[in-house]
KEFIPA-134066 format. One record per residue (C-alpha): residue in one letter; x, y, z. Coordinates in steps of 0.5 Angstrom, whole numbers, plus 500, padded with zeros to 3 digits. Example, Ala and Ser with C-alpha at 12.3 -4.5 7.8 and 13.67 -1.06 7.14 Angstrom:
<pts>
<pt><resn>A</resn><u>525</u><v>491</v><w>516</w></pt>
<pt><resn>S</resn><u>527</u><v>498</v><w>514</w></pt>
</pts>
This chain:
<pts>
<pt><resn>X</resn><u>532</u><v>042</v><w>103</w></pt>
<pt><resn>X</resn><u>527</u><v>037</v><w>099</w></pt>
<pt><resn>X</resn><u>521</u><v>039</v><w>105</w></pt>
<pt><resn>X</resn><u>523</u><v>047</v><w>104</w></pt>
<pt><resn>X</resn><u>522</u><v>046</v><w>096</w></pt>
<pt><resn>X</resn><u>515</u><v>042</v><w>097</w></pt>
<pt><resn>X</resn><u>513</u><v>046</v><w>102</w></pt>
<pt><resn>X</resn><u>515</u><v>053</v><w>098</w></pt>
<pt><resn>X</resn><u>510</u><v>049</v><w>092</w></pt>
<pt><resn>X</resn><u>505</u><v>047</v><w>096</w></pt>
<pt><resn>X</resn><u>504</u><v>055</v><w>098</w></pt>
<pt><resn>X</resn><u>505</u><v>058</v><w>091</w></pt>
<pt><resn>X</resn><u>499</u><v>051</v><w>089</w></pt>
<pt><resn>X</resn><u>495</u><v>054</v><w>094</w></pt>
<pt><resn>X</resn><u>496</u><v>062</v><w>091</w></pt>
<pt><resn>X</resn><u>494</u><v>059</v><w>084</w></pt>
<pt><resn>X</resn><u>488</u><v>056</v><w>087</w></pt>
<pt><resn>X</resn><u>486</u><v>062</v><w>090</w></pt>
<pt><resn>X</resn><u>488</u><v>066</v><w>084</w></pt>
<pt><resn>X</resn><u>484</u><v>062</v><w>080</w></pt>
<pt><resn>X</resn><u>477</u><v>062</v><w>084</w></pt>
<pt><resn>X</resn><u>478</u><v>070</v><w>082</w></pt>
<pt><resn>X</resn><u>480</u><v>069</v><w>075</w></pt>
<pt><resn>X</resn><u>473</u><v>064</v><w>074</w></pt>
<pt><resn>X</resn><u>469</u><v>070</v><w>077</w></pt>
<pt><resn>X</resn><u>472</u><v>075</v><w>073</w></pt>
<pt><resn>X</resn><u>470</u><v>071</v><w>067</w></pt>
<pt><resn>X</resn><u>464</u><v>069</v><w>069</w></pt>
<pt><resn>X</resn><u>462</u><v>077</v><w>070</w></pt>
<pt><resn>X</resn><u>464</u><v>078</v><w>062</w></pt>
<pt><resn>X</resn><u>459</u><v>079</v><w>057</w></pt>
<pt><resn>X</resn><u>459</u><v>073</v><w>052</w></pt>
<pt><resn>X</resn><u>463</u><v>077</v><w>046</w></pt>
<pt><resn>X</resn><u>468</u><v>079</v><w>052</w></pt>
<pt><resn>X</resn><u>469</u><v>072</v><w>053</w></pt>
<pt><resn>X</resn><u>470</u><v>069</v><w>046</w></pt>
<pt><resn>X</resn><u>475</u><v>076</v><w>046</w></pt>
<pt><resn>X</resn><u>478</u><v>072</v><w>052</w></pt>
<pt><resn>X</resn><u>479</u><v>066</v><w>049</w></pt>
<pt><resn>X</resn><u>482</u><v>069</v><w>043</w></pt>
<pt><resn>X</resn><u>487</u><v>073</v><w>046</w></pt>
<pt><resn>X</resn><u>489</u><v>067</v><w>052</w></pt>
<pt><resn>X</resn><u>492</u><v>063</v><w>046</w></pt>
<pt><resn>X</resn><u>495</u><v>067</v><w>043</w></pt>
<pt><resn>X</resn><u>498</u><v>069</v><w>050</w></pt>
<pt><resn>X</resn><u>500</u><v>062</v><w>051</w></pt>
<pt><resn>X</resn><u>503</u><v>062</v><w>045</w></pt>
<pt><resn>X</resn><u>508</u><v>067</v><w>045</w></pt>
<pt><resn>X</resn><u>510</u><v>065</v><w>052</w></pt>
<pt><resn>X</resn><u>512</u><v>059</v><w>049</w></pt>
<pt><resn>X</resn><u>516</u><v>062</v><w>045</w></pt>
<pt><resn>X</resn><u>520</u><v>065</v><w>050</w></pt>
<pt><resn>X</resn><u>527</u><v>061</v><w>055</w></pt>
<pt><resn>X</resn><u>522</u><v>060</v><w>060</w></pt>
<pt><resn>X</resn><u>514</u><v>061</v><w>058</w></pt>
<pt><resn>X</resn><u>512</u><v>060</v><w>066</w></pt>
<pt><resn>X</resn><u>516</u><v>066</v><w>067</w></pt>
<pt><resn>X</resn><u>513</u><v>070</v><w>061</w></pt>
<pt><resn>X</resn><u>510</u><v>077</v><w>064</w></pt>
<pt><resn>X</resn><u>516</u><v>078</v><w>068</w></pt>
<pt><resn>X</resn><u>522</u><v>083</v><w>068</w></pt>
<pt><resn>X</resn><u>529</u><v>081</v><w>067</w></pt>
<pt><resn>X</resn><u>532</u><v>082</v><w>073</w></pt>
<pt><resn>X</resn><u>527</u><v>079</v><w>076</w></pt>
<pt><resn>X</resn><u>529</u><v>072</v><w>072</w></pt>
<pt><resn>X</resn><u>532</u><v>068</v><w>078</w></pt>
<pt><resn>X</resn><u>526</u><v>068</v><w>083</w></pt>
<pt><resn>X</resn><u>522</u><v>061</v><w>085</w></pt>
<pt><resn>X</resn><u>516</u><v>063</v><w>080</w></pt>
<pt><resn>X</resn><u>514</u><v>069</v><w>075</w></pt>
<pt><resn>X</resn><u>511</u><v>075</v><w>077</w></pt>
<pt><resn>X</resn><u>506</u><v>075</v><w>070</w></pt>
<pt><resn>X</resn><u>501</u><v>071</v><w>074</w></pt>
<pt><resn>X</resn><u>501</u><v>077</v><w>080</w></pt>
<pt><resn>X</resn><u>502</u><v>083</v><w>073</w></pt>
<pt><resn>X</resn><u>495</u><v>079</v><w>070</w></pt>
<pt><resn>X</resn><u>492</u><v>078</v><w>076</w></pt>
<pt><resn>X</resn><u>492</u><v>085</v><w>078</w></pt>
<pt><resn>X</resn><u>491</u><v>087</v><w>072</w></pt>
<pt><resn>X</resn><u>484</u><v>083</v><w>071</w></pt>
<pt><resn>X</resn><u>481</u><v>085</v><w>076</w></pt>
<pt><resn>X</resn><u>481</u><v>093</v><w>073</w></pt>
<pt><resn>X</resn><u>475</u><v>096</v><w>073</w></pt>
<pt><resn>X</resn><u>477</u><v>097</v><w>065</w></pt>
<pt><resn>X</resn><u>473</u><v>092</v><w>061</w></pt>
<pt><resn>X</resn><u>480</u><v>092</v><w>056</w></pt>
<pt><resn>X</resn><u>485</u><v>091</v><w>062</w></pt>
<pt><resn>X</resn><u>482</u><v>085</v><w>066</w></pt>
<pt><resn>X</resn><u>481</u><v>082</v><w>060</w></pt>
<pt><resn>X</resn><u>488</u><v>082</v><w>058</w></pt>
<pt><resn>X</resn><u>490</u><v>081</v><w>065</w></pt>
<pt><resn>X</resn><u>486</u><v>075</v><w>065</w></pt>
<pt><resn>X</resn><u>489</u><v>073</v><w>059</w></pt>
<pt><resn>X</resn><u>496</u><v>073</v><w>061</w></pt>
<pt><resn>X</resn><u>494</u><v>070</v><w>069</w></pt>
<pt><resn>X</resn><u>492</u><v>064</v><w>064</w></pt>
<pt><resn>X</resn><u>498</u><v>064</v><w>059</w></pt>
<pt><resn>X</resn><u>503</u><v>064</v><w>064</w></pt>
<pt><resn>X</resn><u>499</u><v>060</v><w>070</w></pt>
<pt><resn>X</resn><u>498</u><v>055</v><w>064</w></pt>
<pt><resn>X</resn><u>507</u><v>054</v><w>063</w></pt>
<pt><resn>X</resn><u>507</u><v>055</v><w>071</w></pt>
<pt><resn>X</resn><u>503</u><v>049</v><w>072</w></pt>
<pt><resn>X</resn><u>504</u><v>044</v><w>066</w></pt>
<pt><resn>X</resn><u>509</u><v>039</v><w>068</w></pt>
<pt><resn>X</resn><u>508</u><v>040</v><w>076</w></pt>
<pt><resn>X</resn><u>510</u><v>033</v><w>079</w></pt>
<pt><resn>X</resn><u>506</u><v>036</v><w>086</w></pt>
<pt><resn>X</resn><u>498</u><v>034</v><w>086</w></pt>
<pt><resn>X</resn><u>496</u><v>040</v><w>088</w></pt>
<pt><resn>X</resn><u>499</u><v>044</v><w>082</w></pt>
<pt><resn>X</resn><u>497</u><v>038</v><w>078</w></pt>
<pt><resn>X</resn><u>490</u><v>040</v><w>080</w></pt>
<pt><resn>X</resn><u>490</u><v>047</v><w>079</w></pt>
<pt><resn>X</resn><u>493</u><v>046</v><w>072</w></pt>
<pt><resn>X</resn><u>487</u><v>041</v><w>071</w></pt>
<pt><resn>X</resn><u>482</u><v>046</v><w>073</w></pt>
<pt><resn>X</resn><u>486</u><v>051</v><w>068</w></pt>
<pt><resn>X</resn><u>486</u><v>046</v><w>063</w></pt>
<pt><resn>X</resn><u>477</u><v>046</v><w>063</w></pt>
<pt><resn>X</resn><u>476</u><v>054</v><w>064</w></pt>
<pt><resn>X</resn><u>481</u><v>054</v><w>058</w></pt>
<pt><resn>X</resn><u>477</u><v>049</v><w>055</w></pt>
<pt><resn>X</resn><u>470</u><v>053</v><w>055</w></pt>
<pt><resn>X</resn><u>473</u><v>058</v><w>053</w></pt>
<pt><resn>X</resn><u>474</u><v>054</v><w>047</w></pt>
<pt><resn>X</resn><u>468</u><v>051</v><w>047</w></pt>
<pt><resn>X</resn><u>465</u><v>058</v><w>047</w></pt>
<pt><resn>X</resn><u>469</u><v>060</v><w>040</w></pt>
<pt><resn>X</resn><u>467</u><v>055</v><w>036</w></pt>
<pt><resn>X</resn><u>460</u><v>055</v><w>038</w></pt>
<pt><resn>X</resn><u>461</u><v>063</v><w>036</w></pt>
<pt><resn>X</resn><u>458</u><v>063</v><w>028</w></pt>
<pt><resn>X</resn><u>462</u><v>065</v><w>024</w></pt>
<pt><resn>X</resn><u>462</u><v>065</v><w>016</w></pt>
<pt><resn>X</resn><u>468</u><v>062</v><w>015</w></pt>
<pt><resn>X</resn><u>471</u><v>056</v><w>019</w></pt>
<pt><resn>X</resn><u>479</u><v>058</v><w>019</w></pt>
<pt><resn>X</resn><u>477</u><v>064</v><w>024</w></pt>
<pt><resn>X</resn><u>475</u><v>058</v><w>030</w></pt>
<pt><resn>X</resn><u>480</u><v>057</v><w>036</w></pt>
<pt><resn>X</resn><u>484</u><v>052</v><w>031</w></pt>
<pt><resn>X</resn><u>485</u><v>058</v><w>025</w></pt>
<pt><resn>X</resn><u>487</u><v>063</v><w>032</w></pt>
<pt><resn>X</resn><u>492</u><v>059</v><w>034</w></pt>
<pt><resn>X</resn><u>495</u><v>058</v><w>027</w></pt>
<pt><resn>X</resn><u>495</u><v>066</v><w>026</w></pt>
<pt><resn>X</resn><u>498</u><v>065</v><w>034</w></pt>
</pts>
């Protein structure tokens, strides 16, 4: 059972993997203004999915509760990939959000390795927020998540 359930993880790192590449692509392909959007929204995705029973399953209907993983990282990722600048990015955030909550306390490397790529694509955005000017320092990514 143990090799089924390491095999089963092992599969869904390398969907994320594969999800990832697509998402930084996206995100590459978003105007500068769009990007800082991003990163606002993504902390406030993750945010809300951390209020919820089960973070990593934000996104997903309830009556689809007890499947191995979420259907949000499969929802943001259709959605990010929408010709609608609005709905990819939303989609982005919520692939993001729910991804985060998924891979944060894998044991498998393969997942520690995602979450850690996860963990820089989230990092630039807020590095990109901060730089933004602003005329008031509260509206940086600290302030964003206080509001979040």
């Amino acid at each position: 059972m143990r090799l089924l359930t390491q095999l089963i993880a092992l599969n869904r790192a390398r969907q994320l993997n594969r999800q990832l590449r697509d998402i930084q692509q996206a995100i590459r392909g978003l105007s500068r203004h769009n990007r800082m959007r991003l990163g606002t929204l993504a902390l406030r995705e993750i945010g809300q999915a951390t209020r919820c029973d089960f973070p990593h399953l934000y996104g997903t209907p309830p009556e689809e509760r007890y499947l191995p993983w979420g259907q949000g990282t499969e929802i943001g990722y259709t959605r990010a990939r929408s010709e609608n600048v609005e709905i990819a990015i939303r989609g982005i955030a919520l692939w993001l959000a729910v991804a985060y909550h998924e891979t944060k306390d894998a044991q498998l490397g393969s997942l520690q390795s995602v979450y850690r790529q996860l963990m820089r694509q989230l990092r630039e955005l807020k590095e990109m927020r901060q730089a933004a000017p602003t005329g008031d320092a509260s509206h940086g990514w600290a302030g964003e998540a206080a509001a979040a």
